[in-house]
C-alpha positions as a printed NumPy array, in Angstrom:
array([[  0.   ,   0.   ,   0.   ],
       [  2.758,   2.183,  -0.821],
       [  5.047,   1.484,   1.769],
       [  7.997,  -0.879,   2.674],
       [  8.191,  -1.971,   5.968],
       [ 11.457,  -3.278,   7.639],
       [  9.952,  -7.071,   8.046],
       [  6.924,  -9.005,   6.195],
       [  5.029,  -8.891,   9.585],
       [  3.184,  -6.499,  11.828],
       [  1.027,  -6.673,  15.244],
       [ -2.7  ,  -7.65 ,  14.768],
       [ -5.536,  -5.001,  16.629],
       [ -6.421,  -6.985,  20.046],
       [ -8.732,  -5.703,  22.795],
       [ -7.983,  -4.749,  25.644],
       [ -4.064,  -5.662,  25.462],
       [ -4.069,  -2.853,  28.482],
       [ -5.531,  -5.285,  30.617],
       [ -3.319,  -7.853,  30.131],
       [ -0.066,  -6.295,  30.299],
       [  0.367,  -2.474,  31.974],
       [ -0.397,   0.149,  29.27 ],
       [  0.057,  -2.78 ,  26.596],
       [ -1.792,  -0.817,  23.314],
       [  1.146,   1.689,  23.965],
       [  3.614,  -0.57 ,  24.541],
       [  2.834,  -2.614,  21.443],
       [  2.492,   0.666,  19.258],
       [  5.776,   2.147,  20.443],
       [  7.643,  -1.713,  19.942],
       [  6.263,  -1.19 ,  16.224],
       [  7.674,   2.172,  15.154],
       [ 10.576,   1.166,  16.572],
       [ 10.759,  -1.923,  14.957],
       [  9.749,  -0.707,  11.274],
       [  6.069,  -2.506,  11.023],
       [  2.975,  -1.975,  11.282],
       [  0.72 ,  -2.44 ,  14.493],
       [ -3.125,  -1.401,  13.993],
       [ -5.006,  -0.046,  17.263],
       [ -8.561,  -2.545,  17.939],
       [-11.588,  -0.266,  18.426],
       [-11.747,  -2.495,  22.002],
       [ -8.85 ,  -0.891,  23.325],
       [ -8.402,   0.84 ,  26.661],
       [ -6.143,   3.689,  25.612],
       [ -7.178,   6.883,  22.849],
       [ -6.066,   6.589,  19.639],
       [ -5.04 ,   9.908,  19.73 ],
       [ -2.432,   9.053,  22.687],
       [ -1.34 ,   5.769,  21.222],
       [ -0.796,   7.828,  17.463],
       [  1.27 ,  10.547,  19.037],
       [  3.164,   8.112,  20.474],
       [  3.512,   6.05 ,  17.475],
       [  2.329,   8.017,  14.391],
       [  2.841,   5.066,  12.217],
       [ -0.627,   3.129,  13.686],
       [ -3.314,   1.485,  11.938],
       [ -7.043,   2.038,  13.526],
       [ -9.248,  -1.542,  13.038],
       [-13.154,  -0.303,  13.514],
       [-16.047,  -2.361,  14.133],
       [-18.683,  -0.193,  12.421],
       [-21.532,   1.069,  14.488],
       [-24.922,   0.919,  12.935],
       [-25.665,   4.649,  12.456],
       [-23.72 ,   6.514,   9.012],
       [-23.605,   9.99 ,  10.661],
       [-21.517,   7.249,  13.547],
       [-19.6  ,   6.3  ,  11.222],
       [-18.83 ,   9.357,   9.71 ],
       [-17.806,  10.763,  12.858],
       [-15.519,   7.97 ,  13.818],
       [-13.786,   8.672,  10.251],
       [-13.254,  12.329,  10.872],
       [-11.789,  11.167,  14.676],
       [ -8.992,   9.05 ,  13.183],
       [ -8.398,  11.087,  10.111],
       [ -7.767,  14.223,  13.095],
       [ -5.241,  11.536,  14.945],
       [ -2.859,  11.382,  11.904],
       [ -3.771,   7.982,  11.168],
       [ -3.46 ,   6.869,   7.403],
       [ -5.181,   3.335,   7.375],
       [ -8.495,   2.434,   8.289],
       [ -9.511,  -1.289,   8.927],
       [-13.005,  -2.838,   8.94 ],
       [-13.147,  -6.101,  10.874],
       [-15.935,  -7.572,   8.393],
       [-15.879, -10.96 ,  10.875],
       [-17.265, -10.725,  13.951],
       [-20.451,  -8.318,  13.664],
       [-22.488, -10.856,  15.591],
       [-21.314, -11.751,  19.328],
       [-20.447, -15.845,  19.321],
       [-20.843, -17.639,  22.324],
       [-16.912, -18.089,  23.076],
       [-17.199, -21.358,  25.827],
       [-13.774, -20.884,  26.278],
       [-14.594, -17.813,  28.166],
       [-17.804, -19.351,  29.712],
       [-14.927, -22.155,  31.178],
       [-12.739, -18.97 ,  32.228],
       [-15.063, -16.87 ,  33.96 ],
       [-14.242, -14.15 ,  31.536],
       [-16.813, -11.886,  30.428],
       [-17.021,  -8.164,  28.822],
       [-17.956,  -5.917,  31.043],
       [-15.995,  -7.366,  33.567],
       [-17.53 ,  -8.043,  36.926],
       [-15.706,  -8.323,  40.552],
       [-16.207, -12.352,  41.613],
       [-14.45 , -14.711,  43.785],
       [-12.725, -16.334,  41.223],
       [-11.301, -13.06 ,  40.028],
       [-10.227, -12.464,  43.104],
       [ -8.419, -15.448,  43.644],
       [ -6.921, -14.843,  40.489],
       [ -5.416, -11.484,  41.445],
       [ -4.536, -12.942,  44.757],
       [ -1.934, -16.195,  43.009],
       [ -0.955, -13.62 ,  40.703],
       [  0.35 , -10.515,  42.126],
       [  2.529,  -9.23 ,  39.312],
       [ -0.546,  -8.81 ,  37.502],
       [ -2.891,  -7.613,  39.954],
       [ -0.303,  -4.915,  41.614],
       [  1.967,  -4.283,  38.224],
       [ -0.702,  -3.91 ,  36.005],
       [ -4.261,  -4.172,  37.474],
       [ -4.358,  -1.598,  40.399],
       [ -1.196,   0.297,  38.807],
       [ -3.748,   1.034,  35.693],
       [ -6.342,   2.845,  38.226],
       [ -4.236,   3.952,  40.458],
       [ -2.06 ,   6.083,  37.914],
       [ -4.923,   6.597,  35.237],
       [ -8.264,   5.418,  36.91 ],
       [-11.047,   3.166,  35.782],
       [-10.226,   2.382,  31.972],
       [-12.717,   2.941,  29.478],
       [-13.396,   1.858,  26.06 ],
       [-11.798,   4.329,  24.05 ],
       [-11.696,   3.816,  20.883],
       [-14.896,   2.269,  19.906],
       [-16.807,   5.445,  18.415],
       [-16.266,   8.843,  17.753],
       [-16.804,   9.567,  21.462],
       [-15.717,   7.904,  24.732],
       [-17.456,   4.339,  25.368],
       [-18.365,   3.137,  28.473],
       [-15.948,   1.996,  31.776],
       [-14.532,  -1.795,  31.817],
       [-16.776,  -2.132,  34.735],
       [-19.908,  -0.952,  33.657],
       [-22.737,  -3.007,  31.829],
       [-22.868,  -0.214,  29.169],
       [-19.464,  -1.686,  27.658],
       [-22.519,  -4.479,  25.884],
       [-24.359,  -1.477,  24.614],
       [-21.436,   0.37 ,  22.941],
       [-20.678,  -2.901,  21.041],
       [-24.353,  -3.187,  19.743],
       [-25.726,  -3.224,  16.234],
       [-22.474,  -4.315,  14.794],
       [-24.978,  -7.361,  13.222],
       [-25.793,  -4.3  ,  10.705],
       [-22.854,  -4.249,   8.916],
       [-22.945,  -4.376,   5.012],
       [-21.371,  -3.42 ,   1.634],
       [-23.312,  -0.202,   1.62 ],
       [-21.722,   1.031,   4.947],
       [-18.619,  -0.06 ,   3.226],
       [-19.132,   2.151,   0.106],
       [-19.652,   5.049,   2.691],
       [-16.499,   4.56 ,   4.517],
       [-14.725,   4.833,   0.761],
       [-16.642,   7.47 ,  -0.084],
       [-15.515,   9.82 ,   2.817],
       [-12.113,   8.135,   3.465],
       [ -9.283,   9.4  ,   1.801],
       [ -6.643,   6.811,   2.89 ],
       [ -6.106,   3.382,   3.019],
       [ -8.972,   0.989,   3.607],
       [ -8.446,  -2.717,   4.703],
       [-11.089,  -5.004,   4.888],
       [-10.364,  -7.92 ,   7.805],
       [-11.628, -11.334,   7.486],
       [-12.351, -11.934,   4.516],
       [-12.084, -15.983,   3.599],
       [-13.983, -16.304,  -0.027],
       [-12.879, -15.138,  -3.312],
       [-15.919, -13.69 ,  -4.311],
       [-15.744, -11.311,  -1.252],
       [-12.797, -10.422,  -1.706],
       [-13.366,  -9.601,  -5.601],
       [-16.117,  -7.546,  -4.158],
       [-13.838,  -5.734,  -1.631],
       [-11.306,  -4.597,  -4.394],
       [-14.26 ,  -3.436,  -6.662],
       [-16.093,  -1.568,  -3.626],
       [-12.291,   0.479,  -3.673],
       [-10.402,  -1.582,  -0.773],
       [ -6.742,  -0.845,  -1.085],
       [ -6.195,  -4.516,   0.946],
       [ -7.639,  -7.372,   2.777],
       [ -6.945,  -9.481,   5.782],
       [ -7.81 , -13.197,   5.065],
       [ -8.936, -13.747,   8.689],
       [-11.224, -15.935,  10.966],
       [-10.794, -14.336,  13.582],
       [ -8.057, -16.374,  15.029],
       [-10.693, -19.034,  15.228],
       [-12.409, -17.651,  17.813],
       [-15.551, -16.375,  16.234],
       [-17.521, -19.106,  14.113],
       [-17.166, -22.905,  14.899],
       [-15.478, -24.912,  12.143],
       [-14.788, -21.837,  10.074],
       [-12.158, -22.085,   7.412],
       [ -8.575, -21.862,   8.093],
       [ -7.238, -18.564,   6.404],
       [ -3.818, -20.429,   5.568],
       [ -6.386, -22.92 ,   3.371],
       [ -8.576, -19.757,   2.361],
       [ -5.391, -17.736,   1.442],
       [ -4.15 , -19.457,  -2.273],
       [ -8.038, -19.123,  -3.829],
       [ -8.316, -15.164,  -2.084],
       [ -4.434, -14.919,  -3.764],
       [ -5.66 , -16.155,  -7.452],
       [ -8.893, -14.055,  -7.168],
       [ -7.199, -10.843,  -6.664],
       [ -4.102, -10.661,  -7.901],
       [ -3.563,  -6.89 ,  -8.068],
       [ -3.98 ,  -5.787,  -4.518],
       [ -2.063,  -6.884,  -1.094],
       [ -3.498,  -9.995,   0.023],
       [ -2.664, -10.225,   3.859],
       [ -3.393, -12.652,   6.805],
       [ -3.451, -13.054,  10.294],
       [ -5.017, -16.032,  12.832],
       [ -2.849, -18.75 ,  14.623],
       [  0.867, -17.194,  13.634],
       [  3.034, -17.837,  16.307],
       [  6.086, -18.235,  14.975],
       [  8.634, -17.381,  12.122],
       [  8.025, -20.573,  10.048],
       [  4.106, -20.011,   9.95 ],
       [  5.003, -16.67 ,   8.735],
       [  7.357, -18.148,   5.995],
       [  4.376, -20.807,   4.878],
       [  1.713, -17.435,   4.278],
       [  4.404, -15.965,   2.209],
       [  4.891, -19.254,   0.364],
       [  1.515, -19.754,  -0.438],
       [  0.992, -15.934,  -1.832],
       [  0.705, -13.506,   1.385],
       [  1.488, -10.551,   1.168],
       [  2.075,  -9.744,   5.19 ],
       [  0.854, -11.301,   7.933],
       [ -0.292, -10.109,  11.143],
       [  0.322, -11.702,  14.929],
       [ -1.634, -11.177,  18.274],
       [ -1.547, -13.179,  20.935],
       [  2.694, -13.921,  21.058],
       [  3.38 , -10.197,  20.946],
       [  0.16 ,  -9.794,  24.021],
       [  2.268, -12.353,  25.566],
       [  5.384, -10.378,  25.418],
       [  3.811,  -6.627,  26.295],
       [  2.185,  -8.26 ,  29.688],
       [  5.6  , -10.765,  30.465],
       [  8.395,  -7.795,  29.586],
       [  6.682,  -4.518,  28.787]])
């Protein structure tokens, strides 16, 4: 998309990284632009984009659409007034799935005070003193930042469901409106058929993400590394990228094989902001 970066890689938007590891969306931003690559900013994040671009003006913003167009066109004009040059529109995960990994876990959005995460905090004191109190104590109760044009609702609060609403509504014609008033660069993330991403390209995408959402969102959806050679031969003449399951340089090596253009990690790079900052 008209730049070179200084490796075929960058870091994937994830939620909430701030809970996980102290101040994590900035620490992940500021790794990137010192690294050379890219690292895109989730619209669940805990930290403004206008902080994290300062700090890194080199960030991608990934949006989950809200319903309304006059929403949407104020969350444009927000990220275009950041300094950020490349908008992407997780097309994936506009309907909530019933994660039972998280039922198993206890973990739940907003996030409620229980025994068990108590006990959690209490056998894990790095976390809950490093990062967990040191967050409010040094910036108080985190919200949802990023999700809209305006500030979302508190981690704690039941209104974090509400902000997150009528995502289900996304289609190609908000999709045409986000070209129509964005002037520069427009990903589309998650795409795993051909024929969507022919009609990404055509509706003035400059990329795509081949994505399942790291295989967390539908059951038994399609791998994107089996997805990725038909999206590849369908669209030849734009940057074909992919992200879900890389944890390591030899996954990245097999995406490039098979036609990828980048690819994008989460979860090892998480792992790395919350173990060393």
């Amino acid at each position: 998309m008209g730049r070179t970066y200084s490796g075929p890689f960058g870091i994937a938007p994830m939620g909430v990284s701030s809970l996980s590891g102290y101040r994590g969306d900035l620490a992940l931003a500021k790794a990137a632009e010192a690294a050379g690559i890219p690292m895109a900013i989730s619209a669940a994040s805990l930290i403004r984009m206008e902080e994290i671009a300062e700090a890194a003006p080199g960030v991608w913003y990934q949006a989950y659409l809200p319903p309304d167009a006059a929403d949407v066109s104020a969350l444009l004009k927000r990220v275009a007034a950041a300094g950020i040059g490349t908008f992407v529109i997780t097309v994936d995960s506009s309907v909530v799935p019933s994660r039972e990994n998280n039922v198993r876990n206890g973990y739940k959005t907003p996030l409620r005070p229980s025994l068990k995460l108590a006990w959690d905090g209490i056998t894990h004191p790095g976390w809950a003193i490093g990062t967990f109190l040191r967050t409010f104590a040094q910036h108080g109760m985190p919200y949802f930042e990023n999700a809209d044009a305006g500030r979302g609702a508190p981690l704690l609060s039941s209104l974090a469901v509400r902000d997150f609403s009528g995502r289900e509504r996304l289609s190609w014609a908000q999709l045409e409106q986000v070209r129509r008033e964005w002037t520069g660069k427009l990903v589309l993330k998650g795409i795993l058929h051909p024929q969507d991403a022919i009609r990404a390209r055509d509706t003035g995408a400059d990329a795509i993400v081949v994505s399942n959402h790291g295989g967390r969102q539908l059951d038994h959806a399609l791998s994107p590394m089996r997805a990725l050679p038909r999206v590849v031969a369908a669209v030849p003449d734009m940057p074909v990228m992919i992200d879900g399951g890389f944890w390591r340089g030899t996954d990245i090596l097999k995406a490039l094989g098979l036609g990828a253009a980048f690819v994008f990690l989460g979860r090892p790079f998480n792992y790395a902001a919350t173990v060393a900052g």
